[in-house]
C-alpha positions as CSV (number, residue, x, y, z in Angstrom):
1,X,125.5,97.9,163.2
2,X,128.1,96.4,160.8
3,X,125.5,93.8,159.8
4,X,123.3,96.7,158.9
5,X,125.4,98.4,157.0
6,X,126.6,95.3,155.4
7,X,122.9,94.7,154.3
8,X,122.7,98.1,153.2
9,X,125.5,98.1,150.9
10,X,124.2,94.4,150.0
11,X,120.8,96.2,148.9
12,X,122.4,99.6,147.2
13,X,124.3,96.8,144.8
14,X,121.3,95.2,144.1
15,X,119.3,97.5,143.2
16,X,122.0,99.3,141.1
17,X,122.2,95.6,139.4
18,X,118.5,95.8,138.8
19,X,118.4,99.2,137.0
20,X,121.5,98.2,135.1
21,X,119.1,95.1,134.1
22,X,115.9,97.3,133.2
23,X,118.3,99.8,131.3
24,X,120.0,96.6,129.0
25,X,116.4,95.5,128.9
26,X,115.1,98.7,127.7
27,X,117.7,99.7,125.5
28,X,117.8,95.9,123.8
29,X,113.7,96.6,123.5
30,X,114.4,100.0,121.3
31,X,117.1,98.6,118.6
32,X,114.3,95.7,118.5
33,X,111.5,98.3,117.5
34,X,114.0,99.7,115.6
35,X,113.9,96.7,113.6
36,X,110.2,96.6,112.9
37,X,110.6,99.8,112.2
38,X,113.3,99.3,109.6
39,X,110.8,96.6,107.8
40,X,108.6,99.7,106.3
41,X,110.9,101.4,105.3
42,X,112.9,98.5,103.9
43,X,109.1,97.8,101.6
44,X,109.0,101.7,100.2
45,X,113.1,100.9,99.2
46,X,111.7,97.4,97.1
47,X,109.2,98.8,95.6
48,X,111.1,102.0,94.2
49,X,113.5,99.3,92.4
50,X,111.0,96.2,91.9
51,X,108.6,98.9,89.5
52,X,111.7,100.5,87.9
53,X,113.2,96.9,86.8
54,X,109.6,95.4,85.9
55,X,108.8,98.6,83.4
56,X,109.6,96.7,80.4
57,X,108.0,94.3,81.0
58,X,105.2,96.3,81.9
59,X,105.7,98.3,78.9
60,X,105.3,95.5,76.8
61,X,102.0,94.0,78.5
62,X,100.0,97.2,79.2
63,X,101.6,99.3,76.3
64,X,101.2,102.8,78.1
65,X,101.6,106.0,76.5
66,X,105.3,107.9,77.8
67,X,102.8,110.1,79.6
68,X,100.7,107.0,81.6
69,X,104.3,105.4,81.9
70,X,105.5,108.6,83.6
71,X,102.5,108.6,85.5
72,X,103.2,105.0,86.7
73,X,106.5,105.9,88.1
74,X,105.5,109.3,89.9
75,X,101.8,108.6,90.8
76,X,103.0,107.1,94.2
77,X,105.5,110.1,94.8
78,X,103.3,112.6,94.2
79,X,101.0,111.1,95.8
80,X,102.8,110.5,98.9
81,X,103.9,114.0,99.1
82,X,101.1,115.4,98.8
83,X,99.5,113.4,102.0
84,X,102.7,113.3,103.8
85,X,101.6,116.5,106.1
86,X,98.1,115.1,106.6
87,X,99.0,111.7,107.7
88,X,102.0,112.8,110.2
89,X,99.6,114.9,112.2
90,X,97.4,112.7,112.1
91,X,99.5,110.2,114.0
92,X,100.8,112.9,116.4
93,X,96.9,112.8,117.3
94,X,95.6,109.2,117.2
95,X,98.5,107.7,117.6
96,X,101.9,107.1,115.7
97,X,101.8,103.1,116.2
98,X,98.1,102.7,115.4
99,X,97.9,104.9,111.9
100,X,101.6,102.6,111.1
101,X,99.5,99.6,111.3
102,X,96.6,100.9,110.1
103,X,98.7,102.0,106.8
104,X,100.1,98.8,106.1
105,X,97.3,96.9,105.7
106,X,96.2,99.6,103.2
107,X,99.6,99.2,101.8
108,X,99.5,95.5,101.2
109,X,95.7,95.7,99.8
110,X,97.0,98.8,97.4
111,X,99.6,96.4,96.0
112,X,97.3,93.7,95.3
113,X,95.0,95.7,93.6
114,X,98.5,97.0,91.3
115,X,99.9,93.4,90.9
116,X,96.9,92.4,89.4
117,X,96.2,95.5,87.5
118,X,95.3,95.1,83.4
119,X,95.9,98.6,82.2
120,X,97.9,101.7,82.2
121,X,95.1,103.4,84.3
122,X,94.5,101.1,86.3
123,X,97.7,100.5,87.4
124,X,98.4,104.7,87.5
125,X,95.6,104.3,90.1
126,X,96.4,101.4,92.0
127,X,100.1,103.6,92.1
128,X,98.3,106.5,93.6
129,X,95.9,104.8,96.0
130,X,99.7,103.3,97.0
131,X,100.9,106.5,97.5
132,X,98.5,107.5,100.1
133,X,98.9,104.2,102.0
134,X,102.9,104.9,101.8
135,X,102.3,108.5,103.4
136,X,100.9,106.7,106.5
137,X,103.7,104.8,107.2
138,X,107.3,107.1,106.8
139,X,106.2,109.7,109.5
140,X,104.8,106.8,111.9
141,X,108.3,105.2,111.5
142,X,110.7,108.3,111.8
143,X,108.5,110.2,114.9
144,X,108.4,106.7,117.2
145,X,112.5,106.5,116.4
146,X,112.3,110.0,118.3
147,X,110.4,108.9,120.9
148,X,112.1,105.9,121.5
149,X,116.0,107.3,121.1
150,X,116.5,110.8,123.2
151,X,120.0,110.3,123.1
152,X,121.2,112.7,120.5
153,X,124.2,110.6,119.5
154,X,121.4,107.5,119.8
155,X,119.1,109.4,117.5
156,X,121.1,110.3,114.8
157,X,122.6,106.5,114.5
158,X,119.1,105.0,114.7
159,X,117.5,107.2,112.1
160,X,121.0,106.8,109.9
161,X,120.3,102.9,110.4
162,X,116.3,103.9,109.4
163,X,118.0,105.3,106.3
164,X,119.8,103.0,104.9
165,X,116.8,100.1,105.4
166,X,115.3,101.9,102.2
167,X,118.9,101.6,100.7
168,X,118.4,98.1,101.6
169,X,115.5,97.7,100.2
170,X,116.8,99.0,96.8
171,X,120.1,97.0,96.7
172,X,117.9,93.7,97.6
173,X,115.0,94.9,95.1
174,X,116.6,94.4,91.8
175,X,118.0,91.2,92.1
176,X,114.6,89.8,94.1
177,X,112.4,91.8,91.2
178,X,115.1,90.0,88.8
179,X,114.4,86.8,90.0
180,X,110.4,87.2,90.1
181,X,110.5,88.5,86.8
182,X,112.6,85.9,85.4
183,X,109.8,83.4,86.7
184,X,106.5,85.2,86.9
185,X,104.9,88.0,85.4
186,X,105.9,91.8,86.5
187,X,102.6,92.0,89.3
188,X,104.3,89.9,91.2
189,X,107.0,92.6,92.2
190,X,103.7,94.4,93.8
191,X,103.5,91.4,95.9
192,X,106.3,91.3,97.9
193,X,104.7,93.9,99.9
194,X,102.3,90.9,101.6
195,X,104.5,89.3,103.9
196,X,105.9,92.2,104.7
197,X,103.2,93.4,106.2
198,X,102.0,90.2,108.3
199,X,105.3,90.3,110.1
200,X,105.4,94.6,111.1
201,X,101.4,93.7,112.2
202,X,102.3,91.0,114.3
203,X,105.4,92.5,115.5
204,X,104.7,96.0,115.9
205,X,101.9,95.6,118.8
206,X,104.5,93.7,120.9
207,X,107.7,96.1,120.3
208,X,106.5,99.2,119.4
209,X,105.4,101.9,121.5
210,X,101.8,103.9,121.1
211,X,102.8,107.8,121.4
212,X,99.9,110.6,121.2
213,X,100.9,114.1,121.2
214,X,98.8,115.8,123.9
215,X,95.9,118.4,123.8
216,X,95.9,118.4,120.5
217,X,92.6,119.0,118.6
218,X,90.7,117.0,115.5
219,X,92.3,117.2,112.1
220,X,91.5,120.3,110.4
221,X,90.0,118.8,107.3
222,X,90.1,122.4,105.5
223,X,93.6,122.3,106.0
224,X,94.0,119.0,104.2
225,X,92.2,120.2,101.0
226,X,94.1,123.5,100.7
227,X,97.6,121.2,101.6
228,X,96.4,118.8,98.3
229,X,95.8,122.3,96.4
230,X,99.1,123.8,97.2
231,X,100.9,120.8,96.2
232,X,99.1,118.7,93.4
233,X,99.1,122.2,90.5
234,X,102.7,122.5,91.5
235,X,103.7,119.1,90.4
236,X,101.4,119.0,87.8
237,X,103.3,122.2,86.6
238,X,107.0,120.7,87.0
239,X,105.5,117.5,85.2
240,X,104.2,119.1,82.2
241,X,106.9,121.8,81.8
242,X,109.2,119.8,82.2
243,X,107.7,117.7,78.9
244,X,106.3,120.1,76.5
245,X,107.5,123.6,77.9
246,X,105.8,126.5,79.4
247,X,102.4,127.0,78.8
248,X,99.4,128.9,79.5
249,X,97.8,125.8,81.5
250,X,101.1,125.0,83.2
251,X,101.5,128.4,84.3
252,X,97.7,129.0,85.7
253,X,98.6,125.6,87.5
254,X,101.4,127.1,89.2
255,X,99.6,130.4,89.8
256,X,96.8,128.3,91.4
257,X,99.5,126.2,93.7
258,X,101.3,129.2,94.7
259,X,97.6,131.1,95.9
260,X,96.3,127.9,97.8
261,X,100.0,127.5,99.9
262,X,99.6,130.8,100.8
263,X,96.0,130.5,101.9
264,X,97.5,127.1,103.7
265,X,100.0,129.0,105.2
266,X,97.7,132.0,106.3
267,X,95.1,129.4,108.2
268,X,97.8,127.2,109.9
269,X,99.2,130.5,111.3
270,X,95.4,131.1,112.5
271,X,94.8,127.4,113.9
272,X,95.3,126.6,117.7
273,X,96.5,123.2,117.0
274,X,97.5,123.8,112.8
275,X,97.9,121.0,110.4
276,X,101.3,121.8,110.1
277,X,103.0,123.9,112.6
278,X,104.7,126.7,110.6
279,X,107.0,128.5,113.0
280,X,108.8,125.5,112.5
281,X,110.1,127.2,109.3
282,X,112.0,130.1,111.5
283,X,114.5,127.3,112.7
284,X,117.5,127.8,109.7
285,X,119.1,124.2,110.6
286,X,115.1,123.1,110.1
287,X,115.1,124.8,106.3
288,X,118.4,124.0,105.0
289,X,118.4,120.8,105.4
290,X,114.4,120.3,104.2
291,X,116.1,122.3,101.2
292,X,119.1,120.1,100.9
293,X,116.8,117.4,100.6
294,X,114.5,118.3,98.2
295,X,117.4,119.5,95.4
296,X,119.3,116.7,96.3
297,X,116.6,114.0,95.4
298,X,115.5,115.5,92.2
299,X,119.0,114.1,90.9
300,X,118.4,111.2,92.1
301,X,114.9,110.0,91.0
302,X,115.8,111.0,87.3
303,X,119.0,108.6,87.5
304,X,117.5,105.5,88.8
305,X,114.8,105.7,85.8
306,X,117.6,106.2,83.6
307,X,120.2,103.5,85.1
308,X,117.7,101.2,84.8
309,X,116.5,101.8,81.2
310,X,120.2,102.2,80.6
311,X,121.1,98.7,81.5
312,X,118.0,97.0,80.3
313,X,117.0,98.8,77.0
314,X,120.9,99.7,75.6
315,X,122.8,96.7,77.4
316,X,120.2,95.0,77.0
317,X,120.7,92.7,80.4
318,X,118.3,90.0,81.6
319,X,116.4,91.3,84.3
320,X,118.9,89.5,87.1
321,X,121.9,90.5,85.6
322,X,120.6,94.3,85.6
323,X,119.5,93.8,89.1
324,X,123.0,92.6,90.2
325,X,124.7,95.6,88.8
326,X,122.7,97.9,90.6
327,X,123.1,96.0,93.7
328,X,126.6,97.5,94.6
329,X,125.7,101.3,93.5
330,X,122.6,100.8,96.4
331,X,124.7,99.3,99.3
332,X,127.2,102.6,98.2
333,X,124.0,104.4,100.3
334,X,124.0,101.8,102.9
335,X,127.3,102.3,104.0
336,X,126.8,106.1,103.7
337,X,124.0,105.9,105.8
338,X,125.7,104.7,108.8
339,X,129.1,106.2,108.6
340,X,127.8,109.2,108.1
341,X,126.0,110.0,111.3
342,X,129.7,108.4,112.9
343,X,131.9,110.8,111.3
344,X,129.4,114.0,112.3
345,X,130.3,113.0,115.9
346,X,133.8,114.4,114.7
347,X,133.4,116.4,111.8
348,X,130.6,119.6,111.6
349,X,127.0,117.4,109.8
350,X,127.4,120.5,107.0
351,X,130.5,120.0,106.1
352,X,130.3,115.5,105.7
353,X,126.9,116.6,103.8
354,X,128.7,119.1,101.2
355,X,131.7,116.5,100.5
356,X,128.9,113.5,100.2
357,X,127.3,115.8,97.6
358,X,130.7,116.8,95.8
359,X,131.2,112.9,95.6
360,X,127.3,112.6,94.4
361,X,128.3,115.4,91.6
362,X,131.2,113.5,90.3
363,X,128.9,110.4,89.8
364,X,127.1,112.5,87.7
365,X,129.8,113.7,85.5
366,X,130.6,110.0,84.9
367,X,126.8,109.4,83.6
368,X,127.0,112.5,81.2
369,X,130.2,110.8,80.1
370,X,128.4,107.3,78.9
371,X,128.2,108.5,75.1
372,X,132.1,108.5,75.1
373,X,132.4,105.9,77.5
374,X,129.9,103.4,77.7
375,X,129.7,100.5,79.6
376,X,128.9,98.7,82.6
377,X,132.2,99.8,84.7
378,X,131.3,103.9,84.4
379,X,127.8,103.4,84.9
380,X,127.8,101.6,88.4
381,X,130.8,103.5,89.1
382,X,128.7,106.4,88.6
383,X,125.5,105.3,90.2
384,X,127.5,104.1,93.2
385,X,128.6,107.6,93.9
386,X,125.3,109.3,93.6
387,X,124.0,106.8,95.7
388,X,127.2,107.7,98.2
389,X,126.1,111.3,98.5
390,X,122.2,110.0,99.2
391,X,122.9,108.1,101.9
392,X,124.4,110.5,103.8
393,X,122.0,113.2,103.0
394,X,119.2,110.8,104.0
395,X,120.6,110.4,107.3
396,X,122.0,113.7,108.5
397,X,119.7,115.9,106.5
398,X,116.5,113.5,108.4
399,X,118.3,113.7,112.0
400,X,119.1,117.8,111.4
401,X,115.3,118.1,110.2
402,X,113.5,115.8,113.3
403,X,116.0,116.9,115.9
404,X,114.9,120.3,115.2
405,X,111.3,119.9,116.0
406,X,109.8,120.0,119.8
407,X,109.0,116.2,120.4
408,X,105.0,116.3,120.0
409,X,106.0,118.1,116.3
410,X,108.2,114.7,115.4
411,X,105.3,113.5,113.7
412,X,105.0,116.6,111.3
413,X,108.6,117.5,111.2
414,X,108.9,113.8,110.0
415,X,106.3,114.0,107.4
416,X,107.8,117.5,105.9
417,X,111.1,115.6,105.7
418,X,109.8,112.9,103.4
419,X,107.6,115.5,101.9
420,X,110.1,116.8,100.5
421,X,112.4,113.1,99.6
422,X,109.4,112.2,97.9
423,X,108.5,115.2,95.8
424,X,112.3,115.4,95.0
425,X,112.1,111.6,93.9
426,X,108.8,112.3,91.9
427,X,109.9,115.6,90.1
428,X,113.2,114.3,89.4
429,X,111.7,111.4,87.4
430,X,109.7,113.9,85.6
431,X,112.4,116.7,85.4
432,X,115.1,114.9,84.1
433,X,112.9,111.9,82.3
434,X,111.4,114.6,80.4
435,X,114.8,116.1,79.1
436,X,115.8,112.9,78.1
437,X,112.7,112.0,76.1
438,X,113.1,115.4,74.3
439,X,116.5,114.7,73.5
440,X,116.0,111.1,72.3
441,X,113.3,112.4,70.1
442,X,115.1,115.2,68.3
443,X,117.6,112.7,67.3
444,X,116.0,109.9,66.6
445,X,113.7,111.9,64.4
446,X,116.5,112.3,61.9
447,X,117.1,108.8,62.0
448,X,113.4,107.0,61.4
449,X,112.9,106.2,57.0
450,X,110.3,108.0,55.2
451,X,108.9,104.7,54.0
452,X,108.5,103.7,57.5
453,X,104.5,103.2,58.4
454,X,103.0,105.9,60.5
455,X,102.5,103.9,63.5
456,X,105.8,102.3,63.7
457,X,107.5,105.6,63.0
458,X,105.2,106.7,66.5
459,X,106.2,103.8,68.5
460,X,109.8,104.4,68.2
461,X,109.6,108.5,68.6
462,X,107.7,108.1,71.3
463,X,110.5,106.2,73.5
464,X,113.2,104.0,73.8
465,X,111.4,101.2,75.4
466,X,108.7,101.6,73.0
467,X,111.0,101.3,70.1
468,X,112.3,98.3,72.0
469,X,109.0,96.6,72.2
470,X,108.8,96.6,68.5
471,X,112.5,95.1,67.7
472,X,111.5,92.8,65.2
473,X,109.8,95.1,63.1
474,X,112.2,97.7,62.9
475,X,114.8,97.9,59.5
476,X,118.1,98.4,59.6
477,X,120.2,99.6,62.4
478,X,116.6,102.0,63.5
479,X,117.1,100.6,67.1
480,X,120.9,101.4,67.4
481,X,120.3,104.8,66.4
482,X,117.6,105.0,69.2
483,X,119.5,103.7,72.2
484,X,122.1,106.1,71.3
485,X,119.4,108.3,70.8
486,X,118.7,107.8,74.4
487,X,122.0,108.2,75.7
488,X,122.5,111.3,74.1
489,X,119.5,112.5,75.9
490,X,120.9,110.7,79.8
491,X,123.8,112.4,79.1
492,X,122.4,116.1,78.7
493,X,120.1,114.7,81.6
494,X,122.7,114.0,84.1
495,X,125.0,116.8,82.9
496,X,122.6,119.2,84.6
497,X,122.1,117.4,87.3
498,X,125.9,117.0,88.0
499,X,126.0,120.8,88.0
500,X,123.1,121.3,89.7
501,X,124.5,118.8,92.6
502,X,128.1,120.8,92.8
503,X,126.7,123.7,93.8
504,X,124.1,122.2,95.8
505,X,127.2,120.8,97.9
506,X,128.4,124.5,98.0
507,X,125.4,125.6,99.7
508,X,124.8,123.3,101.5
509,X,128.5,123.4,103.4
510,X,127.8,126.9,103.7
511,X,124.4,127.0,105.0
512,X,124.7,124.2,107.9
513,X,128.8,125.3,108.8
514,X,127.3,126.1,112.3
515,X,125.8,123.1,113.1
516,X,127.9,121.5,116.2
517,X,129.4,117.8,116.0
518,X,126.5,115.3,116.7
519,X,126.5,115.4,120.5
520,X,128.0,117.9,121.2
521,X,127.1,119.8,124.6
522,X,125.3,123.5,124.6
């Protein structure tokens, strides 16, 4: 009997020592998917910062118009939200792992086709056909970190971790674009994407798991041509608005968005299995935090275009050197990104997310303050804090937003969450781009010689980099008079963001104030 029992209790510990085993096993096998995961998202980060540091020298091989060189910049964002929706449903329904894959090969062959682009449009195009590949692979990424971490306290660390990969990518992507650039010509910043990809294709059968929402019916392809009509006139409004005004073509754009999202809107509700489930709306944590996210990025698209130009075009720093400086301002978000999902397990998610963006608000001040005090100190200063405030929106506003939604909605609670990063991203380079241009070209107007030839006088109102392009054949002081031309027009740029941002942080403390500690029980 005693032998028995013995054994028993011999048996109990063993088996207890096995599950202990599988659970270490399992839980090593997650933060190692994680990783692969992280390698996406760690691409989309490089090439935000690659393109923006290799647009002079773009500028000065393809020569695009301020309009194509707008369009090179926000063809991938736009792009990418407007097949964000499509593209996380659709990997609810074939499967989240297999559309990942499946998008980065299209990613890395998209990047090929822009490294060794040889115009403005073709590029713009190579940008766009980007775009679509990049909308395949932030959903896949975000809805297989819900499926693989159902621990809240797991979750929100894992996706903070998620986050900061694209701050990663950023903080590495200058001084790697830097380097490339100081050796090759700017397509090969497009091709950093390749090896990239062979490692999450080899890696990602072997750590990933495949999850397929169930009973869930064939794409509604209607419902992707009414989500691209809904959402292409409206950014095609903010773009040209926000560049020559108001007008009646802008307006019937908007008109036309405004009736397709509500015919969108009208069929979802009418769907049995909808293209985007929109009683996901109803949740208020759900839409506060997509709206934090979408108002908070619009700040921050417009200052990484203007950092950069800032420190290449008026500093006038070699590609490295820029790269380095902008290196600190982006690890800023890194940190964020994982402190910020530790202090919510003490401190209410609204409340860190409204002091982040108070912080964020001040960086922007310190931009608007660069005609006064200019420099490199106040300008990283000042993109470091911005950057502060978007890592911790990134992380808690993603968790709040996918931690609302019913697991088989990850996928499409994910992809409205980077819907609207990525529109933010695109129509703040737009949005505040725009204001800048129209401030650099009322006052360098007043500046350019009558005597000046017609097409010189062109170049340099048309931008800063333009003007730049032309140095040596500019009299006088004319460039001087255009970078602070420029800065004039960053500051009002960043003036109205840092407004826009402080009362953003307002609303935002406000609007979440009843969202519990992360982890917290009922």
């Amino acid at each position: 009997m005693s032998i028995d029992c013995n054994q028993s209790a011999i048996d109990a510990l063993t088996a207890s020592s096995q599950n202990l085993d599988r659970q270490r096993t399992a839980g090593l096998g997650r933060w190692a998917g994680l990783a692969v995961l992280a390698l996406p998202t760690v691409l989309l980060g490089l090439d935000v910062t690659l393109l923006y540091l290799a647009m002079p020298a773009l500028a000065a091989d393809l020569r695009p118009t301020s309009t194509q060189a707008l369009w090179i910049m926000d063809a991938y964002g736009f792009m990418i939200a407007g097949f964000l929706i499509t593209m996380g449903t659709l990997g609810d329904r074939i499967g989240r792992r297999r559309l990942l894959l499946i998008g980065a090969v299209a990613f890395a062959l998209a990047s090929l086709l822009a490294a060794y682009s040889t115009s403005a449009n073709m590029l713009i195009a190579a940008r766009a056909i980007l775009g679509i590949a990049g909308a395949t692979l932030m959903p896949s990424t975000l809805a297989l970190i819900s499926n693989m971490f159902l621990d809240a306290r797991e979750r929100a660390l894992a996706i903070g971790i998620w986050a900061t990969m694209f701050a990663l990518g950023m903080a590495a992507g200058p001084l790697i674009g830097g380097l490339l650039l100081e050796r090759f010509w700017w397509g090969s910043a497009f091709l950093v994407a390749v090896p990239v990809v062979v490692v999450v294709l080899i890696a990602g059968p072997l750590l990933l798991p495949e999850y397929r929402a169930r009973a869930s019916g064939p794409v509604d392809l209607p419902s992707v041509a009414l989500s691209l009509l809904a959402v292409l006139p409206v950014i095609y409004f903010i773009k040209e608005s926000a560049k020559a005004g108001i007008s009646p073509a802008s307006s019937l754009a908007l008109v036309v968005g405004i009736v397709f999202a509500a015919l969108f809107v009208n069929r979802q509700r009418a769907l049995p299995s909808p293209l985007l489930d929109v009683r996901l709306f109803a949740n208020g944590t759900f839409s506060a935090a997509l709206s934090v996210l979408l108002v908070g990025l619009v700040g921050v698209g417009g200052a990484m275009l203007l950092v950069t130009q800032y420190m290449q075009l008026v500093l006038e720093l070699p590609p490295v050197t820029a790269g380095l400086w902008m290196g600190p301002p982006a690890l800023m978000m890194l940190v964020a990104g994982i402190a910020a999902p530790l202090l919510a397990r003490r401190i209410r998610p609204g409340i860190v997310m409204g002091g982040s963006l108070a912080l964020s608000a001040a960086g922007y001040f310190l931009l608007a303050l660069l005609p006064a005090m200019p420099g490199l100190a106040p300008v990283t200063a000042g993109y470091g804090l911005v950057y502060l405030g978007l890592g911790t929106i990134a992380a808690l506003g993603t968790d709040l937003v996918v931690s609302a939604a019913p697991p088989e909605k990850a996928g499409s609670a994910s992809a409205l969450s980077e819907t609207v990063q990525e529109l933010g991203i695109a129509a703040g380079v737009a949005i505040l781009g725009s204001v800048t241009t129209a401030v650099y070209r009322g006052a360098v107007l007043k500046r350019i010689p009558d005597e000046l030839p017609p097409d010189l006088s062109d170049t340099v109102r048309d931008s800063l980099w333009a003007a730049a392009s032309i140095a040596d054949r500019l009299p006088g002081d004319l460039l001087d008079h255009a970078k602070a031309a420029f800065v004039a027009g960053m500051s009002a740029a960043t003036g109205a963001a840092a407004v826009s941002i402080l009362v953003l942080a307002a609303l935002c403390a406000a609007t979440l104030r009843h969202v519990r500690v992360v982890g917290a029980a009922g």
